[in-house]
VOVOPA-919007 format. One record per residue (C-alpha): residue number from 1; x, y, z negated; residue in three letters. Coordinates in steps of 0.05 Angstrom, whole numbers, m for minus. Each point is the difference from the previous one (the first is absolute). Example, Ala and Ser with C-alpha at 12.3 -4.5 7.8 and 13.67 -1.06 7.14 Angstrom:
pt num=1&x=246&y=m90&z=m156&residuo=Ala
pt num=2&x=27&y=69&z=13&residuo=Ser
//
This chain:
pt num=1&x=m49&y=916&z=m147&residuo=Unk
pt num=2&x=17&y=m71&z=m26&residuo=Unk
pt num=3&x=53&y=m41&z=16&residuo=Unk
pt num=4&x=m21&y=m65&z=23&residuo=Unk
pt num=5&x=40&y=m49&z=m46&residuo=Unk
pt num=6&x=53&y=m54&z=29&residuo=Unk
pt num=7&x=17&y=m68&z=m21&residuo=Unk
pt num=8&x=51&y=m46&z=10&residuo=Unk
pt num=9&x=m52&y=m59&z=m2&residuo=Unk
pt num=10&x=m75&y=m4&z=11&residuo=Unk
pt num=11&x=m28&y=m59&z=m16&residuo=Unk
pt num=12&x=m84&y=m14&z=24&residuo=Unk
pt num=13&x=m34&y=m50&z=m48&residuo=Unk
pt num=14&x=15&y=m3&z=m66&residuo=Unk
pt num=15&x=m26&y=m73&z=m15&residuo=Unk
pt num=16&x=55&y=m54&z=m22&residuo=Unk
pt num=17&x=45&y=3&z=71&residuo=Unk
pt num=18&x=m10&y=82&z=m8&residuo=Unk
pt num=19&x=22&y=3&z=m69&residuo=Unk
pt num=20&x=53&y=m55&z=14&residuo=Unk
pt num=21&x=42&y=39&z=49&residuo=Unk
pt num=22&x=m9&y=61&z=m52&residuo=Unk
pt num=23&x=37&y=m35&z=m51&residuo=Unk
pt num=24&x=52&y=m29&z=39&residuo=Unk
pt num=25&x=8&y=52&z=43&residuo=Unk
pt num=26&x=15&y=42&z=m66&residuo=Unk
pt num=27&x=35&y=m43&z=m30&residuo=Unk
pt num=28&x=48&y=m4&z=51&residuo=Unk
pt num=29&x=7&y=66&z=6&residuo=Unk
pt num=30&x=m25&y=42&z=m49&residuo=Unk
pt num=31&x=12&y=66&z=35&residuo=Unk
pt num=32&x=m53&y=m15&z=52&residuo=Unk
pt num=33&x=m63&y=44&z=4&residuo=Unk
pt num=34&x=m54&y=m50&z=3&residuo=Unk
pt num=35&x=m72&y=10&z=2&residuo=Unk
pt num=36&x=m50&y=m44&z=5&residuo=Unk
pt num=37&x=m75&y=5&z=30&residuo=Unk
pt num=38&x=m48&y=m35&z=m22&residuo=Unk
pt num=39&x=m79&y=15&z=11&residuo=Unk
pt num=40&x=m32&y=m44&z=m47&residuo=Unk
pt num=41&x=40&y=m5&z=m68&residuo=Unk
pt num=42&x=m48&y=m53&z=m27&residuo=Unk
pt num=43&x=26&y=m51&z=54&residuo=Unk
pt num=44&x=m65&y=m34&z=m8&residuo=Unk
pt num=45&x=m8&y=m20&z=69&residuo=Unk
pt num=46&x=75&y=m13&z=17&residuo=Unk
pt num=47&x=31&y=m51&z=23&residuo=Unk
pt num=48&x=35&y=m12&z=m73&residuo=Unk
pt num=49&x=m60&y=2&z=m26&residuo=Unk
pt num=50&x=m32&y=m52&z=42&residuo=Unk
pt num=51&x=51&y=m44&z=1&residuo=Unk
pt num=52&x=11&y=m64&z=m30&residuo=Unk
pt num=53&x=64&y=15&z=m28&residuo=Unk
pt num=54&x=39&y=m66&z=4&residuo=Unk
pt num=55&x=69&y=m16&z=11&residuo=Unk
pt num=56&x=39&y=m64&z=20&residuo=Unk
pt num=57&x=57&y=m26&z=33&residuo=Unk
pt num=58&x=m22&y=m41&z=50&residuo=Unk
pt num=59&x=5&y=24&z=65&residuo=Unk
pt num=60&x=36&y=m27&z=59&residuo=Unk
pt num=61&x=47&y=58&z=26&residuo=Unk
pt num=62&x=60&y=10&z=m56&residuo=Unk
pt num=63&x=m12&y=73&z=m2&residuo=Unk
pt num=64&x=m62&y=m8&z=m29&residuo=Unk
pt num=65&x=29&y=m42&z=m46&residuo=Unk
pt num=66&x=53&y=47&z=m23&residuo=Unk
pt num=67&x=m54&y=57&z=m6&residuo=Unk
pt num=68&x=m38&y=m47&z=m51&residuo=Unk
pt num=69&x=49&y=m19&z=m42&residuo=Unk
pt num=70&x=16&y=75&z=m9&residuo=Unk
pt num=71&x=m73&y=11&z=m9&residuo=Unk
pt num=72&x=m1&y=m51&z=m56&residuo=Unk
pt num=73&x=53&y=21&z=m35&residuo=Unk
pt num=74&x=m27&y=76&z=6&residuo=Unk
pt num=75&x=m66&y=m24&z=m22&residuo=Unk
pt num=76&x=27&y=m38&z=m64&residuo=Unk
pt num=77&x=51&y=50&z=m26&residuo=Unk
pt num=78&x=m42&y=62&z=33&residuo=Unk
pt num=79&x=15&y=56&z=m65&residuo=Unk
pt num=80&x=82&y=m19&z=5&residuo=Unk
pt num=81&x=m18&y=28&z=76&residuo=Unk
pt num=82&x=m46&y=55&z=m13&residuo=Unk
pt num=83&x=24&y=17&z=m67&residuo=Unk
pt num=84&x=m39&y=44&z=m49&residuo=Unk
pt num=85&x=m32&y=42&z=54&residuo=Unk
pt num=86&x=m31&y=m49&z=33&residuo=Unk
pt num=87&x=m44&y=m18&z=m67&residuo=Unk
pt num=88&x=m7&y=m79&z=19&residuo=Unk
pt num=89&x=26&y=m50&z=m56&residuo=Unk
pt num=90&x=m33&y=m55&z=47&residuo=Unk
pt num=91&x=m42&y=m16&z=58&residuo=Unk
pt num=92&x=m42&y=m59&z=m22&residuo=Unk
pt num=93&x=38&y=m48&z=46&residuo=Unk
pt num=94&x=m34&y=m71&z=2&residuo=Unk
pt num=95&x=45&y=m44&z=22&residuo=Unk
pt num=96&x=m58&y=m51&z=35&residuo=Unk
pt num=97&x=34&y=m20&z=66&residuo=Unk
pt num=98&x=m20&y=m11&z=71&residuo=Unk
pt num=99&x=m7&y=m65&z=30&residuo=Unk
pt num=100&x=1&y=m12&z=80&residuo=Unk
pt num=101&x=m27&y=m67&z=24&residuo=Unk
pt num=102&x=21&y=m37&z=72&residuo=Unk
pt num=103&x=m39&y=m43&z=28&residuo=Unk
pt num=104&x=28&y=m20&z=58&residuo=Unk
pt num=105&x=84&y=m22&z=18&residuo=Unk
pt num=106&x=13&y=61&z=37&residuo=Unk
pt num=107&x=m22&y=43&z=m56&residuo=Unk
pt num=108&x=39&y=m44&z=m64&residuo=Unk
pt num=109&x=55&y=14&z=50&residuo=Unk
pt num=110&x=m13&y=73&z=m11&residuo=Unk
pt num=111&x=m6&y=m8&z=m73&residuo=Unk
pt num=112&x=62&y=m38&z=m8&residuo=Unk
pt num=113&x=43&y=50&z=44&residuo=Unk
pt num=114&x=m27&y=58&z=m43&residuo=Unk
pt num=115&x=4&y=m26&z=m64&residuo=Unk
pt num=116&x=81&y=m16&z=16&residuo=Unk
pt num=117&x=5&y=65&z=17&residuo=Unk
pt num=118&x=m30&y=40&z=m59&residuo=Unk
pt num=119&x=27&y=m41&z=m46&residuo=Unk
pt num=120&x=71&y=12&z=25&residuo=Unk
pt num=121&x=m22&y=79&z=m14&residuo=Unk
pt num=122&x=m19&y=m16&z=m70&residuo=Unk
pt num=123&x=m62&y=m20&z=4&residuo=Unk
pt num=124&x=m30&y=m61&z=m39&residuo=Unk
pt num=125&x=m47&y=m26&z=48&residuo=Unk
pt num=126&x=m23&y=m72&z=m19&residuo=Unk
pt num=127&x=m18&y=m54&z=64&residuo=Unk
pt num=128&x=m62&y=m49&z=m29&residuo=Unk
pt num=129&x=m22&y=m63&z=41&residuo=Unk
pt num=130&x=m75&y=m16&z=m10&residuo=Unk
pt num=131&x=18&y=m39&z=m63&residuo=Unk
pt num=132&x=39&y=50&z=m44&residuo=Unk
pt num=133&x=m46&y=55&z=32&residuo=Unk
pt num=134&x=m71&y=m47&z=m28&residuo=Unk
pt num=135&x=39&y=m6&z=m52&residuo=Unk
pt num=136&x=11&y=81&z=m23&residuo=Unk
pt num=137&x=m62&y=21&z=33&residuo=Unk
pt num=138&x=m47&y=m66&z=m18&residuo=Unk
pt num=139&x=m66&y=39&z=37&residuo=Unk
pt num=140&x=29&y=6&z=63&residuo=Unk
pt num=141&x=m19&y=m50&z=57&residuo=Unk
pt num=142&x=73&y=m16&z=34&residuo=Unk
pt num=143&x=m27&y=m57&z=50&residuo=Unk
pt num=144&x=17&y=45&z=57&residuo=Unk
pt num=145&x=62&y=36&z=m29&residuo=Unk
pt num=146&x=72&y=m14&z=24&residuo=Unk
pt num=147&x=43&y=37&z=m44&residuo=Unk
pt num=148&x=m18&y=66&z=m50&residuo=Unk
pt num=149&x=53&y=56&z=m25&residuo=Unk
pt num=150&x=m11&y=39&z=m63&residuo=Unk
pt num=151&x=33&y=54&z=m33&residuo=Unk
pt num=152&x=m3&y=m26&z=m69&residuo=Unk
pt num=153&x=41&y=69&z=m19&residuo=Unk
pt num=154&x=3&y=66&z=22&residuo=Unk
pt num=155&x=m67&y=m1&z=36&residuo=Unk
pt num=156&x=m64&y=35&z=m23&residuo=Unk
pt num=157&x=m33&y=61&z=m16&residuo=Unk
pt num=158&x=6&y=58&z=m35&residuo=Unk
pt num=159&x=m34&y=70&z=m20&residuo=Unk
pt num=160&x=16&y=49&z=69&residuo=Unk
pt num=161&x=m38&y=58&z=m24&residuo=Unk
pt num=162&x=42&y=11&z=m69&residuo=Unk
pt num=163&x=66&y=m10&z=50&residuo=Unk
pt num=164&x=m30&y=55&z=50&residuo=Unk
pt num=165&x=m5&y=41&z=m67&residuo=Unk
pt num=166&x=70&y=m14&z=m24&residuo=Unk
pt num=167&x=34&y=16&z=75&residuo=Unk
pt num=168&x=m36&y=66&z=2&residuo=Unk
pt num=169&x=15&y=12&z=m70&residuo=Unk
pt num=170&x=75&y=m12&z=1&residuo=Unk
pt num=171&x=m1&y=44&z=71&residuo=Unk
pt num=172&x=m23&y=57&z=m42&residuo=Unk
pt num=173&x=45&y=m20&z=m48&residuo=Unk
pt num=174&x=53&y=16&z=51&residuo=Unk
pt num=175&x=m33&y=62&z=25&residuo=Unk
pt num=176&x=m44&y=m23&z=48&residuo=Unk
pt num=177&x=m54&y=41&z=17&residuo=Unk
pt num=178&x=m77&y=m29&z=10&residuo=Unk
pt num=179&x=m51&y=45&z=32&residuo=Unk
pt num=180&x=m73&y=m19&z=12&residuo=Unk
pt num=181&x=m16&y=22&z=70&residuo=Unk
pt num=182&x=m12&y=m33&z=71&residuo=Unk
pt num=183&x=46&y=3&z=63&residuo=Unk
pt num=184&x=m44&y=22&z=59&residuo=Unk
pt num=185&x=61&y=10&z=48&residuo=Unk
pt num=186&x=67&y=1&z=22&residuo=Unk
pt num=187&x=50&y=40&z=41&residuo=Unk
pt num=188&x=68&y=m3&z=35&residuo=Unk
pt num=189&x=26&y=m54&z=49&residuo=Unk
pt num=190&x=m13&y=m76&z=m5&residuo=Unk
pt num=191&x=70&y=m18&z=m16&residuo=Unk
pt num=192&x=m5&y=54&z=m50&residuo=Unk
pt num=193&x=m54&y=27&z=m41&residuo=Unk
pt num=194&x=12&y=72&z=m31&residuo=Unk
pt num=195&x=m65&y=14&z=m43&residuo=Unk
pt num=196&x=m61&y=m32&z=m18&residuo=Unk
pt num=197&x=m64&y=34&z=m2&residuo=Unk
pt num=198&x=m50&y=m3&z=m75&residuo=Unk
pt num=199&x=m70&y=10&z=m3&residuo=Unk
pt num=200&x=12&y=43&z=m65&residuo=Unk
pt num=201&x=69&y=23&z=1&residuo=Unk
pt num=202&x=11&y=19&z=69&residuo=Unk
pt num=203&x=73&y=m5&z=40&residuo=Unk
pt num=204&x=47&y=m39&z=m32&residuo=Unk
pt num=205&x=74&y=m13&z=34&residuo=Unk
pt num=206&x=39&y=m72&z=m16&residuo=Unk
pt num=207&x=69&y=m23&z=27&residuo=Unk
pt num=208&x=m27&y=m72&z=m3&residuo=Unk
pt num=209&x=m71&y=m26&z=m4&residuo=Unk
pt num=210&x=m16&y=m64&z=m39&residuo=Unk
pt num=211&x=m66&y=m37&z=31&residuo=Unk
pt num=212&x=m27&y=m38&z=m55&residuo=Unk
pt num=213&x=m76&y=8&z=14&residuo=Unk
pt num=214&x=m15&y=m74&z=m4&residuo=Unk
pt num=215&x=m57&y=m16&z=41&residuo=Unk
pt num=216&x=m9&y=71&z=29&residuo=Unk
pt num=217&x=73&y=1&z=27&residuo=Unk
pt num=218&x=m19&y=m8&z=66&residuo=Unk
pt num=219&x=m45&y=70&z=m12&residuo=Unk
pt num=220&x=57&y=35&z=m23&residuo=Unk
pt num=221&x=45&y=m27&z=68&residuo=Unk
pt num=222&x=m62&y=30&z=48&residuo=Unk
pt num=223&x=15&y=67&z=m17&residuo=Unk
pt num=224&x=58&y=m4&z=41&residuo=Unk
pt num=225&x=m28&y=m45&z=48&residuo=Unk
pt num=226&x=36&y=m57&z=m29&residuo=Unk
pt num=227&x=m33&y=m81&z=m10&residuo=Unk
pt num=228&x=15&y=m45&z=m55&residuo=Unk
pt num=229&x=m34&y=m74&z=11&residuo=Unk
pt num=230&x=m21&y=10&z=m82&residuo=Unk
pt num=231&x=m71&y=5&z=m11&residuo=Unk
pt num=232&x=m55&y=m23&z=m56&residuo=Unk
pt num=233&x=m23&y=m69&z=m5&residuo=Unk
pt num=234&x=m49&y=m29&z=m53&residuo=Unk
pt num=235&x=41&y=m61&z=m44&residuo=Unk
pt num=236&x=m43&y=m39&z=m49&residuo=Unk
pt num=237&x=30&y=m39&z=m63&residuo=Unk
pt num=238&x=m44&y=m56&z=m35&residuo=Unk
pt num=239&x=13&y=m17&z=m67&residuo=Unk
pt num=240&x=m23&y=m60&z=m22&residuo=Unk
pt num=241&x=m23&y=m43&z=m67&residuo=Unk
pt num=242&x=7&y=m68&z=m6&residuo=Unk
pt num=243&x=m52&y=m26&z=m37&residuo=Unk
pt num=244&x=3&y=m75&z=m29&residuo=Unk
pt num=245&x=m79&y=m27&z=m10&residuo=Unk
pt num=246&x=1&y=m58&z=m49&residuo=Unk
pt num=247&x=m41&y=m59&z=18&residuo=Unk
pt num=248&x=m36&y=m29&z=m60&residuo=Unk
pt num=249&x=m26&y=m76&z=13&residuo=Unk
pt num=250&x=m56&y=m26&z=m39&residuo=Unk
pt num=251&x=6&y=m49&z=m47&residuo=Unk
//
C-alpha cells in the first residue's frame, strides 16, 4: 500500500501569482516542501497570459505605490533577483507611461492629491495643464481637460510570460516541485485544510494551502462551501495608429 505523500505547502495554479509564492516561499525558507498544481502547463488561457502586462506607479492608495516601485525595480534588475535559475537576462520592459486625464475640479483635485503622494514614495509622476500636455501629446484634443498626470518613468509594459517562466524556473531551482494535474477537492475544516484531492494523483496532505487559481479561485473555495466575490470578466485593450494623411493642393 502507498503512502500518500505530505507537504508543507500546496500551492493550486501555477500561473505567475502560483509560481510567485513558489519562489518566495522557497526562498525564504528553503526547507519547505512545496508543490505546486497546475492543470494546464501551457498557461495559454491564464490570466498571465491574457493579461496586458503593464506596470505603473500611479495609483491613489500608498500601498500600491510601494508595491510598484518594488515591482519596477524587480522588473528592471529581474536576473540579480532570480539569478541563474531563473534563465531571464531581461523582460522587454517598455518604459511608455500612463497618462490619466481630469476633466472636471473635483477630479484635478484627485490628481493633484495623488500625484503628492506617489511622488513622496518615489515616484516621478509629472502634473501637465492643457498647454504642456498639447504640447507632449500634440494629437490630443485638451478643450475639456483640467489637469493630466503621467508617469514619464517607471510606467509601461513588459514581457509576463518569460517572467512566469523565470519564477517557476528559479522555484525549481530551489526545489520546488511542479506537477501537471487538477484539484477536484478538498478536505479538513474551513479554518484548516488538511489534503487536497487530484484527478490523477489521488490524496495528497498539506500543512498550508496556497489558492492561486486566478479566475477559478472561487471554484477551488466551493469545495468547502466557501465564496470569494472573484469571478471572470471579459476586458478589451485597443491599440491604436495614428495615421497623418497629407493634403496635396493643386497648383
Amino acid at each position: 500500500m502507498n503512502s500518500v505523500k505530505t507537504y508543507d505547502v500546496v500551492i493550486i495554479g501555477g500561473a505567475i501569482m502560483g509560481s510567485s509564492a513558489a519562489y518566495w516561499l522557497s526562498r525564504m525558507d528553503p526547507g519547505l516542501d512545496i508543490l505546486v498544481v497546475e492543470p494546464d502547463p501551457s498557461y495559454a488561457k491564464s490570466s498571465t497570459a491574457l493579461s496586458v502586462a503593464s506596470v505603473r506607479q500611479q495609483f491613489t492608495t500608498s500601498v500600491n505605490v510601494e508595491i510598484s516601485r518594488f515591482g519596477i525595480e524587480f522588473i528592471k534588475n529581474v536576473r540579480n533577483w532570480l539569478g541563474q535559475g531563473g534563465g531571464v537576462d531581461s523582460l522587454g520592459f517598455q518604459e511608455n507611461g500612463y497618462l490619466f486625464l481630469s476633466g472636471s475640479e473635483e477630479s484635478e483635485a484627485v490628481l493633484r492629491q495623488a500625484c503628492a503622494m506617489q511622488r513622496e514614495k518615489g515616484a516621478q509622476t509629472e502634473l501637465l495643464m492643457p498647454d504642456a500636455l498639447k504640447a507632449r501629446f500634440d494629437w490630443l484634443n485638451v478643450d475639456d481637460i483640467h489637469l493630466a498626470s503621467f508617469g514619464a518613468k517607471d510606467e509601461g509594459w513588459f514581457d509576463n510570460m518569460s517572467l512566469l517562466d523565470g519564477f517557476r524556473k528559479a522555484a525549481q531551482h530551489q526545489g520546488v516541485q511542479f506537477l501537471r494535474d487538477r484539484v477536484v477537492g478538498m478536505a479538513g475544516a474551513k479554518d484548516q485544510i488538511s489534503s487536497v484531492n487530484l484527478e490523477s494523483a489521488g490524496k495528497i496532505f498539506a500543512a498550508n494551502i496556497v489558492n492561486a487559481a486566478g479566475i477559478s479561485a472561487s471554484d477551488i473555495l466551493e469545495m468547502i462551501d466557501e465564496g470569494l466575490p472573484v469571478e471572470p470578466r471579459k476586458r478589451t485593450v485597443f491599440m491604436l495608429t495614428l495615421q497623418m494623411q497629407s493634403i496635396l493642393t493643386p497648383r
